[in-house]
PDB file of N, CA, C and O in Angstrom:
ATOM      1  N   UNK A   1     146.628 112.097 220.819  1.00  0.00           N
ATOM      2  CA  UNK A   1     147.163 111.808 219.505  1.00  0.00           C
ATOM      3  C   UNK A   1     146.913 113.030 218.620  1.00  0.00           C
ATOM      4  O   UNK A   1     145.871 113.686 218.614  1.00  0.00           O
ATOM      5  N   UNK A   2     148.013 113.255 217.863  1.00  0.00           N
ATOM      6  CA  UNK A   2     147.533 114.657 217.154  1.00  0.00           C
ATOM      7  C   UNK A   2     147.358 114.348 215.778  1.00  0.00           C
ATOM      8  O   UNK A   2     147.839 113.473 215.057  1.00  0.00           O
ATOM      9  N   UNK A   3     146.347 115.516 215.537  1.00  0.00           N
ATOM     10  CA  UNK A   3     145.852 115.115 214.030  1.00  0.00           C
ATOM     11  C   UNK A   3     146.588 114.363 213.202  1.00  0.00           C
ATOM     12  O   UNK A   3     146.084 113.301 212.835  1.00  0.00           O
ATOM     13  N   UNK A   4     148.256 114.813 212.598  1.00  0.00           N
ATOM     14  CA  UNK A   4     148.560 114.923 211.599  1.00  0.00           C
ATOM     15  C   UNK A   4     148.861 113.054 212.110  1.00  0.00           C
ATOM     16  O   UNK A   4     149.182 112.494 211.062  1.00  0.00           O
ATOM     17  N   UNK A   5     148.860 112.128 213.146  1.00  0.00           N
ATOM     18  CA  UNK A   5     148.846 110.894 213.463  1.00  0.00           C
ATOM     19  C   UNK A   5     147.497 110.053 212.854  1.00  0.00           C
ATOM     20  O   UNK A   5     147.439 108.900 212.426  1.00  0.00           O
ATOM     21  N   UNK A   6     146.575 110.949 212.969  1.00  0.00           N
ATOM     22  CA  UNK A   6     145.321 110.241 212.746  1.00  0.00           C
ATOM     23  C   UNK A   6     145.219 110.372 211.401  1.00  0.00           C
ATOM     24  O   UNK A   6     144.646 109.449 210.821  1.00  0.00           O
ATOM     25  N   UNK A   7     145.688 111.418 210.651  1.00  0.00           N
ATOM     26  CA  UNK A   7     145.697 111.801 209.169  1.00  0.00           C
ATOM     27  C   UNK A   7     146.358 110.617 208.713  1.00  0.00           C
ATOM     28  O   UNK A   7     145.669 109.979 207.918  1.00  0.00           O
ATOM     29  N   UNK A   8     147.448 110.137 208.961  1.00  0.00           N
ATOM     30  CA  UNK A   8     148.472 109.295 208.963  1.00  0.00           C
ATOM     31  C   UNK A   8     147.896 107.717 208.560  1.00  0.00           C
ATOM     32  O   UNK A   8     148.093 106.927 207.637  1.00  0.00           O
ATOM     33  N   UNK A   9     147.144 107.740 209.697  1.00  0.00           N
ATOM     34  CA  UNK A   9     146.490 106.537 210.114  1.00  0.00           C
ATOM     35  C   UNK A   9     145.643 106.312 208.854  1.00  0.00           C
ATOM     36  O   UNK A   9     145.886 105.469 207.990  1.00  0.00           O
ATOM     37  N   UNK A  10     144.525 107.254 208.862  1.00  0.00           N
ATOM     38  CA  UNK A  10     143.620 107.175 207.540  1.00  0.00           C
ATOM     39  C   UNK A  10     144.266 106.890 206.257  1.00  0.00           C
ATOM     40  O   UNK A  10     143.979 105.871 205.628  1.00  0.00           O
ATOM     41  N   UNK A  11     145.237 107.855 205.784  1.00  0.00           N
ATOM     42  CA  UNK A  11     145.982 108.162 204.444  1.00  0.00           C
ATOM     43  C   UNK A  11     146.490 106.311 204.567  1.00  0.00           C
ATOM     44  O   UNK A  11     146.149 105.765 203.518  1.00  0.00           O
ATOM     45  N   UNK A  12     147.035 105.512 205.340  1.00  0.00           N
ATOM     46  CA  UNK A  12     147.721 104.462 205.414  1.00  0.00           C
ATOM     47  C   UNK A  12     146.602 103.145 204.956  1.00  0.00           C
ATOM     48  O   UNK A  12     146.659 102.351 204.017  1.00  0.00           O
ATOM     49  N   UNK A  13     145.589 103.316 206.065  1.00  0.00           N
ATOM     50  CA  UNK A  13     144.357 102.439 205.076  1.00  0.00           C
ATOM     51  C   UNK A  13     144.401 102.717 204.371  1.00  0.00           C
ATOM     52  O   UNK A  13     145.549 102.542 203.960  1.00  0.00           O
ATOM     53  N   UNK A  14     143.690 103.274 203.539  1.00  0.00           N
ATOM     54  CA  UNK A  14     143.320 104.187 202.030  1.00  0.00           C
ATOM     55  C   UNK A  14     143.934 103.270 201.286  1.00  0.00           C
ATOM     56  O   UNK A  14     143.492 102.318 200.643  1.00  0.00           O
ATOM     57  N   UNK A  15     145.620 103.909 201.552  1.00  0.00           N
ATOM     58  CA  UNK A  15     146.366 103.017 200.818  1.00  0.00           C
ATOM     59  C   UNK A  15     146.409 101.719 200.385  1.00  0.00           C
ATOM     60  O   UNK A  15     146.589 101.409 199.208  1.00  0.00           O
ATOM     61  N   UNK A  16     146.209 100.734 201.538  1.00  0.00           N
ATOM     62  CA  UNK A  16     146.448  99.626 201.600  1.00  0.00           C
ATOM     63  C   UNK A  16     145.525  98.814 200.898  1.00  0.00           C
ATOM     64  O   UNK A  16     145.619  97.746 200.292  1.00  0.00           O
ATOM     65  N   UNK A  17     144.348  99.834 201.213  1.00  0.00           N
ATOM     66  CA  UNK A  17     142.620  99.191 200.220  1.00  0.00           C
ATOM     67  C   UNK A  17     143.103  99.528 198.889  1.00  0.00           C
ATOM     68  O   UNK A  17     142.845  98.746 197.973  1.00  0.00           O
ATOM     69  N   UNK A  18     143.848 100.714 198.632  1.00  0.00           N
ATOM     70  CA  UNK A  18     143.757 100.853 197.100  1.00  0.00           C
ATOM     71  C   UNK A  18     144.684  99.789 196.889  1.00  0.00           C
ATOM     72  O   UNK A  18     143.966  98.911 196.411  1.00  0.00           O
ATOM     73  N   UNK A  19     145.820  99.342 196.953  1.00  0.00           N
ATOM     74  CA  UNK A  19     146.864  98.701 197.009  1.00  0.00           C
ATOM     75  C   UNK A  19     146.708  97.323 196.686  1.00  0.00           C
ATOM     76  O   UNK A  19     147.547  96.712 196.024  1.00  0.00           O
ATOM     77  N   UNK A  20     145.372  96.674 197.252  1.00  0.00           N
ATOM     78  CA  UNK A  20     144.871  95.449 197.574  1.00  0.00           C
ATOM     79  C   UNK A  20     143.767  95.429 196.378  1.00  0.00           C
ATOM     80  O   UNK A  20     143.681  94.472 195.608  1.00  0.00           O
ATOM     81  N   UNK A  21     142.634  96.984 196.268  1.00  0.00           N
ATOM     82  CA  UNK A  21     141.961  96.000 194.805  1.00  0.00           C
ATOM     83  C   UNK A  21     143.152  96.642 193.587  1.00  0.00           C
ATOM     84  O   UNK A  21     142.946  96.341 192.411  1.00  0.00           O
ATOM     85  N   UNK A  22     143.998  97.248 193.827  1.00  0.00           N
ATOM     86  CA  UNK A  22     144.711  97.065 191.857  1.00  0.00           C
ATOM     87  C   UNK A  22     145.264  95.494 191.950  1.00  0.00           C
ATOM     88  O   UNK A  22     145.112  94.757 190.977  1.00  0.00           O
ATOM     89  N   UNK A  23     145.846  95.063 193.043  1.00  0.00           N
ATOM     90  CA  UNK A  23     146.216  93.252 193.131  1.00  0.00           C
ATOM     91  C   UNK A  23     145.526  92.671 192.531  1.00  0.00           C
ATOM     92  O   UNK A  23     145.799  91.800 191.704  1.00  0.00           O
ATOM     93  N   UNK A  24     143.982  93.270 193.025  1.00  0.00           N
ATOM     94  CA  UNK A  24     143.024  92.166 192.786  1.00  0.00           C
ATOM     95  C   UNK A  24     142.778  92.564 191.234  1.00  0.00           C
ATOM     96  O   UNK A  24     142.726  91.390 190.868  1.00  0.00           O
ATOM     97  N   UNK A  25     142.658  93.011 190.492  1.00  0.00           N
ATOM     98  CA  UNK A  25     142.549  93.923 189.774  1.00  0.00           C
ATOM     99  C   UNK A  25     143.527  93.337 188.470  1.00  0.00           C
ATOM    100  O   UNK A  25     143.301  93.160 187.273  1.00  0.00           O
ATOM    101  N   UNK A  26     144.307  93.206 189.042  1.00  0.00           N
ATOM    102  CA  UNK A  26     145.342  92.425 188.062  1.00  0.00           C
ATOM    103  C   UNK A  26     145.518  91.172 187.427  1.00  0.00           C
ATOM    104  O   UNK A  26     146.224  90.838 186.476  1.00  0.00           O
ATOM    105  N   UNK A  27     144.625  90.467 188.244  1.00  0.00           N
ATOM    106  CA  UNK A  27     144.281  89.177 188.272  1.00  0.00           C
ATOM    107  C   UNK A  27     143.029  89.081 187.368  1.00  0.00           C
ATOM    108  O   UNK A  27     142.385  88.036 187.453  1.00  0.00           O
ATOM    109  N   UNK A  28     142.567  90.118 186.443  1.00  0.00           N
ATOM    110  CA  UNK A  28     141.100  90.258 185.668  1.00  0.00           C
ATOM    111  C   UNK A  28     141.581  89.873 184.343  1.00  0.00           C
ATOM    112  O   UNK A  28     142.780  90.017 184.105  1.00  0.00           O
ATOM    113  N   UNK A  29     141.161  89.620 183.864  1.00  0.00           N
ATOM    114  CA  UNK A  29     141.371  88.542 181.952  1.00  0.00           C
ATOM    115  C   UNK A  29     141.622  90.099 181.724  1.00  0.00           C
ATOM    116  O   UNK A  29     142.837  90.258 181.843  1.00  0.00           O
ATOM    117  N   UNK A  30     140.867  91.595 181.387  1.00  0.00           N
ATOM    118  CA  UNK A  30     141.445  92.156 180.793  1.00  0.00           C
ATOM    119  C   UNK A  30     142.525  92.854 181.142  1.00  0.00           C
ATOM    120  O   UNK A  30     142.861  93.762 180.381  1.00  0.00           O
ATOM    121  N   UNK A  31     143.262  92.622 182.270  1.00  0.00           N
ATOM    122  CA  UNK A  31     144.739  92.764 182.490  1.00  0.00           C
ATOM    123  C   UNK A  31     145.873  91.781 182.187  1.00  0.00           C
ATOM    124  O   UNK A  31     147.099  91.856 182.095  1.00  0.00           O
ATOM    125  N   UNK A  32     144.751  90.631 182.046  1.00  0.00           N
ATOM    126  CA  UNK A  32     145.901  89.159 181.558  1.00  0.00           C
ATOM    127  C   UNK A  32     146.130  89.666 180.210  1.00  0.00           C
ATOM    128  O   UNK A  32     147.304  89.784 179.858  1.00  0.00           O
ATOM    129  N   UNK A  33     145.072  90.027 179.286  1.00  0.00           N
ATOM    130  CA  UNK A  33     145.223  90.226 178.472  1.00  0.00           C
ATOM    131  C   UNK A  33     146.305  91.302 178.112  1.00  0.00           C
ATOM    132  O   UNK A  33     147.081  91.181 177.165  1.00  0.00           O
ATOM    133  N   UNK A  34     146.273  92.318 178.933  1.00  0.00           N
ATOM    134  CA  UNK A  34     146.830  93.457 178.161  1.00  0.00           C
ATOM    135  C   UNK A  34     148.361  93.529 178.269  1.00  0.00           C
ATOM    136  O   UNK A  34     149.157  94.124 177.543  1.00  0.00           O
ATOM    137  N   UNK A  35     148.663  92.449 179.826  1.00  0.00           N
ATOM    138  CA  UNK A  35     149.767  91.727 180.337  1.00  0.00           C
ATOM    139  C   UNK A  35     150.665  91.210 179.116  1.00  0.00           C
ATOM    140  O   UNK A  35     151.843  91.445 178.850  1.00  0.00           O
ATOM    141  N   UNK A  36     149.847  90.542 178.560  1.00  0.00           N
ATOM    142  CA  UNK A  36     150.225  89.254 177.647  1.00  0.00           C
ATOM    143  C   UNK A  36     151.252  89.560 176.182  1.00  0.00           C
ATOM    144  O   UNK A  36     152.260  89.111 175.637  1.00  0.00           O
ATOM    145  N   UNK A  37     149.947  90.919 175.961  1.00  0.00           N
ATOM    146  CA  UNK A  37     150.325  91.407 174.949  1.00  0.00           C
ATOM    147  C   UNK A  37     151.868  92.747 174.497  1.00  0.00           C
ATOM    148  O   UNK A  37     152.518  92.890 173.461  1.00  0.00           O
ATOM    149  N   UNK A  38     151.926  93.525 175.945  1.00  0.00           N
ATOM    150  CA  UNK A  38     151.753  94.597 176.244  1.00  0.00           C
ATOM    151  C   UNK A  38     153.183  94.711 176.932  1.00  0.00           C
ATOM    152  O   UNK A  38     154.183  95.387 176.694  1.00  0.00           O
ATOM    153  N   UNK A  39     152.840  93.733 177.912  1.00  0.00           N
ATOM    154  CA  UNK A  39     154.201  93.489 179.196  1.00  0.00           C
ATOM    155  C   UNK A  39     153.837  94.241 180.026  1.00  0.00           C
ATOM    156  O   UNK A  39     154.600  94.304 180.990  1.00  0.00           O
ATOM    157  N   UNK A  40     152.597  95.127 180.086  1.00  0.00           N
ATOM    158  CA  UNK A  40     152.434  96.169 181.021  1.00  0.00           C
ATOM    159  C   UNK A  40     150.722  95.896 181.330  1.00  0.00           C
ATOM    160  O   UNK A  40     150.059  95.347 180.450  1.00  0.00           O
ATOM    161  N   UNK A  41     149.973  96.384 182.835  1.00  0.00           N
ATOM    162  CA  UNK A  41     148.931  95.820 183.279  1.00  0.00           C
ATOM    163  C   UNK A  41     148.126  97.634 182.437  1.00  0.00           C
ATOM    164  O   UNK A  41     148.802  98.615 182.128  1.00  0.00           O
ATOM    165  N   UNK A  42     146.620  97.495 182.294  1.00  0.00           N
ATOM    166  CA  UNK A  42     146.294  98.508 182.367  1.00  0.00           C
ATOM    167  C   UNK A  42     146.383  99.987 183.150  1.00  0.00           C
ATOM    168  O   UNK A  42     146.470 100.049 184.377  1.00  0.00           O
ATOM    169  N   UNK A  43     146.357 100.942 182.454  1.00  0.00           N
ATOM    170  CA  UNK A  43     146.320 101.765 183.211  1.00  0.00           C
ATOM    171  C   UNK A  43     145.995 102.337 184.610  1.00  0.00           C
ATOM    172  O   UNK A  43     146.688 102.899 185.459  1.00  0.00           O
ATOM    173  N   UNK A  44     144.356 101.904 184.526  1.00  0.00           N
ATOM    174  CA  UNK A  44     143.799 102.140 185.724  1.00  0.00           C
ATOM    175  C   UNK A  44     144.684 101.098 186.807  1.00  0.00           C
ATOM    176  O   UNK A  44     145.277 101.437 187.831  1.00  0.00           O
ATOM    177  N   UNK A  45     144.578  99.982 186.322  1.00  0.00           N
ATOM    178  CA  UNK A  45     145.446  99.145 187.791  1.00  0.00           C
ATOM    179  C   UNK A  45     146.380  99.644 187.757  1.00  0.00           C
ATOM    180  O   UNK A  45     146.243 100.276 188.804  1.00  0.00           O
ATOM    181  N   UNK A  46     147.806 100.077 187.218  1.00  0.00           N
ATOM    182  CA  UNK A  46     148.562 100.391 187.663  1.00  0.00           C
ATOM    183  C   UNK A  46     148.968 101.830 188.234  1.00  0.00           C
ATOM    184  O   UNK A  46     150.158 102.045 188.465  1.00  0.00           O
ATOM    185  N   UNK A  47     147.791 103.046 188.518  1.00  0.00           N
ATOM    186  CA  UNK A  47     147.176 103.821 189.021  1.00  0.00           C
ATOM    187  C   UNK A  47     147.001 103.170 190.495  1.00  0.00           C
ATOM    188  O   UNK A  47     147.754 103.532 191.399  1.00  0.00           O
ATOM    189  N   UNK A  48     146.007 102.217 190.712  1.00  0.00           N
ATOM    190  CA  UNK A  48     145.800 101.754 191.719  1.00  0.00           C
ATOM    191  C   UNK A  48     146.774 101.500 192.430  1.00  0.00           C
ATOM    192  O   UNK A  48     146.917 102.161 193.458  1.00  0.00           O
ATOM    193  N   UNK A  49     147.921 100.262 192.021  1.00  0.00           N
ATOM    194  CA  UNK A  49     148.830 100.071 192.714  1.00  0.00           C
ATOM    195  C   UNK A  49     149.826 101.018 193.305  1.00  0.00           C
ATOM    196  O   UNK A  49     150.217 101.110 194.469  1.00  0.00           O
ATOM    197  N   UNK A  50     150.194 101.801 192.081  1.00  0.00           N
ATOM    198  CA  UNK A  50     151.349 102.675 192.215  1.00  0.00           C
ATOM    199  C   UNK A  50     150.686 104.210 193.293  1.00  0.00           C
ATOM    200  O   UNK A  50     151.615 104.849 193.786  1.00  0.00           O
ATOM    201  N   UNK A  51     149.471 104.674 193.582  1.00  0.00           N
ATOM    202  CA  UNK A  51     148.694 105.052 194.256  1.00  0.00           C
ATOM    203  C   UNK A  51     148.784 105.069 195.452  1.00  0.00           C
ATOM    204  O   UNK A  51     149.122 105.863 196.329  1.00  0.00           O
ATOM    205  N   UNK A  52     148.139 103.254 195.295  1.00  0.00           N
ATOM    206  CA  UNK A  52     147.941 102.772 196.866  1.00  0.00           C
ATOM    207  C   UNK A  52     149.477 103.318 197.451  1.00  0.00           C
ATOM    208  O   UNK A  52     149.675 104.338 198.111  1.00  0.00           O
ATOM    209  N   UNK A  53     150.286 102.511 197.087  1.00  0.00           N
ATOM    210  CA  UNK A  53     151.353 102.303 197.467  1.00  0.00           C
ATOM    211  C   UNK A  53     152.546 103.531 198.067  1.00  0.00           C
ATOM    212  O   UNK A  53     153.242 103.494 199.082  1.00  0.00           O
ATOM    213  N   UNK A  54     152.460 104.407 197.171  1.00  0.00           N
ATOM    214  CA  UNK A  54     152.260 106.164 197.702  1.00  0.00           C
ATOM    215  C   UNK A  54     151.739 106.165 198.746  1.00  0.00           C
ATOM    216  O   UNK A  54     152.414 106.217 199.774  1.00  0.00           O
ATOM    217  N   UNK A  55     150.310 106.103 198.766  1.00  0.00           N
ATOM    218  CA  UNK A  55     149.639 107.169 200.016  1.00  0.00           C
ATOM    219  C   UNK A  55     149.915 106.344 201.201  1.00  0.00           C
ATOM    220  O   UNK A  55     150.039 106.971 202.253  1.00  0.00           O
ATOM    221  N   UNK A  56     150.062 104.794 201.255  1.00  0.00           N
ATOM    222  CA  UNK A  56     150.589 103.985 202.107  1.00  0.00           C
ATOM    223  C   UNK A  56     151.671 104.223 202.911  1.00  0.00           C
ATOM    224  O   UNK A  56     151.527 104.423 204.118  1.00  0.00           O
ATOM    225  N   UNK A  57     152.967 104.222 202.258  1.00  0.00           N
ATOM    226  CA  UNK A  57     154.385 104.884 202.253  1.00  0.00           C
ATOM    227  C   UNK A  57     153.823 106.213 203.150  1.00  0.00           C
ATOM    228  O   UNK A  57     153.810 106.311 204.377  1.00  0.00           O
ATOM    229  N   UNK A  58     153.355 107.222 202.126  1.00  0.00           N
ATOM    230  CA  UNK A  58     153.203 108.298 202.970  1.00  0.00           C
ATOM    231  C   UNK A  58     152.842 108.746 204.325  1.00  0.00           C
ATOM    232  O   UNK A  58     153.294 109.619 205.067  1.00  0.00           O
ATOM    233  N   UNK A  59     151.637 107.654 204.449  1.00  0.00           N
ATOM    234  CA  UNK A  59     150.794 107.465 205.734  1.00  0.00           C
ATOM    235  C   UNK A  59     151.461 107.186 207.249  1.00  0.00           C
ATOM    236  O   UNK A  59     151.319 107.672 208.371  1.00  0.00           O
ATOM    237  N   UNK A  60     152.469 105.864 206.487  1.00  0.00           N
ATOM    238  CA  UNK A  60     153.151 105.523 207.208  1.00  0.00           C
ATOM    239  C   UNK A  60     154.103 106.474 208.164  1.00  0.00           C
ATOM    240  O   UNK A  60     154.002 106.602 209.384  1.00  0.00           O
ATOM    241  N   UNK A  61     155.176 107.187 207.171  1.00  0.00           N
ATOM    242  CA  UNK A  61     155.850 108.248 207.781  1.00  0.00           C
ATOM    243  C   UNK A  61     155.011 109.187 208.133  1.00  0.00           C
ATOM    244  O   UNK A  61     155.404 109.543 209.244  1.00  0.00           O
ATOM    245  N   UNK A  62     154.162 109.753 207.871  1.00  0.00           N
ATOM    246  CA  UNK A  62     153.734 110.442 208.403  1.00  0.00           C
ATOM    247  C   UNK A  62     152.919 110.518 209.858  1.00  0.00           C
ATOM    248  O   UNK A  62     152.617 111.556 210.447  1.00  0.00           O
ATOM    249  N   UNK A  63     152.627 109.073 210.310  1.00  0.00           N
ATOM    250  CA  UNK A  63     152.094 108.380 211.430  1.00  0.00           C
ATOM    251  C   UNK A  63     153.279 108.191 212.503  1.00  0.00           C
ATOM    252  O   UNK A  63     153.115 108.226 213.723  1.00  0.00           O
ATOM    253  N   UNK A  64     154.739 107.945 211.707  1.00  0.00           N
ATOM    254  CA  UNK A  64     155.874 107.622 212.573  1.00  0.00           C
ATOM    255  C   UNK A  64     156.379 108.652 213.558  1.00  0.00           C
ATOM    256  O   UNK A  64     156.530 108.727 214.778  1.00  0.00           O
ATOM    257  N   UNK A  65     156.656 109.730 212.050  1.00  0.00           N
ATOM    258  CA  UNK A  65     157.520 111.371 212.068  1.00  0.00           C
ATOM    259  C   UNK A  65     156.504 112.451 212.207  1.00  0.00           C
ATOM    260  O   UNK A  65     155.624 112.887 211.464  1.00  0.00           O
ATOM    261  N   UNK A  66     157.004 112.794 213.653  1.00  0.00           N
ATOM    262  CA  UNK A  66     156.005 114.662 214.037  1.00  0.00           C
ATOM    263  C   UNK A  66     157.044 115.068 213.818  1.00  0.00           C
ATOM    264  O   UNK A  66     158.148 114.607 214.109  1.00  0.00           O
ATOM    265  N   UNK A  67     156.590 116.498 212.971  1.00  0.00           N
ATOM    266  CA  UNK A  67     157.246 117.184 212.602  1.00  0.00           C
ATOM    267  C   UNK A  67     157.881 118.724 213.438  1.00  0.00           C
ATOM    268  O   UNK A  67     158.516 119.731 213.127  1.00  0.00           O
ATOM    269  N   UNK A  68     157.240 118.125 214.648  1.00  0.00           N
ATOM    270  CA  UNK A  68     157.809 119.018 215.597  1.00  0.00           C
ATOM    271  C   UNK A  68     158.952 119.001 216.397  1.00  0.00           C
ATOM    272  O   UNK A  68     159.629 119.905 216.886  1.00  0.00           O
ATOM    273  N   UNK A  69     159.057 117.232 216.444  1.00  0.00           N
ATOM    274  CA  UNK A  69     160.292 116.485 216.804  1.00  0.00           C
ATOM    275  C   UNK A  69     160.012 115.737 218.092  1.00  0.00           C
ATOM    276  O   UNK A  69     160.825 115.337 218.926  1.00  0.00           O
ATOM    277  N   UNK A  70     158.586 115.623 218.077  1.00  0.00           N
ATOM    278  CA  UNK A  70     158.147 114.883 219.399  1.00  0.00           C
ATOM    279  C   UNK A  70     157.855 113.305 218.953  1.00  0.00           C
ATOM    280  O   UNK A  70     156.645 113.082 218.996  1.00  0.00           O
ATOM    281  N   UNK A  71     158.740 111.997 218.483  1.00  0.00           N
ATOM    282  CA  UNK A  71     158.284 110.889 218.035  1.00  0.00           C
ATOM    283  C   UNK A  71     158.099 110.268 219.676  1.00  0.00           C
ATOM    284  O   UNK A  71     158.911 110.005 220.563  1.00  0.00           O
ATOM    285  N   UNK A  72     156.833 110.201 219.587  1.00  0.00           N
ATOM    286  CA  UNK A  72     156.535 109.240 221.177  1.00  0.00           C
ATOM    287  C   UNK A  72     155.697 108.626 221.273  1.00  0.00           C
ATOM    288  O   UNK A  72     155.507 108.000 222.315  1.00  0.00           O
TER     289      UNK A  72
END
């Protein structure tokens, strides 16, 4: 398996943990709150999500697609 697979692999957790506490994250009174008021979650969570969700994405293709042209 070559690095940039295992890079892949890692970058894709990462993601998924960050991904999972801004969720959780969102669900906190001071995001209900800021929800409520705002229409929009705090900053930091939506950092988290929008983050996770990136390096996830990224991980992914990058785990799929060698860039040498060897997908196997």
């Amino acid at each position: 398996m070559s690095a940039q697979r295992i890079f892949g692999i890692v970058l894709l957790v990462i993601g998924v943990v960050l991904l999972v506490v801004g969720m959780n994250a969102s669900h906190s009174a001071a995001d209900q709150v800021s929800n409520t008021f705002t229409g929009r979650f705090t900053h930091e969570t939506a950092l988290y999500i929008f983050g996770g969700g990136a390096a996830a994405l990224l991980g992914l293709l990058m785990f799929l697609f060698d860039p040498r042209g060897k997908n196997a």
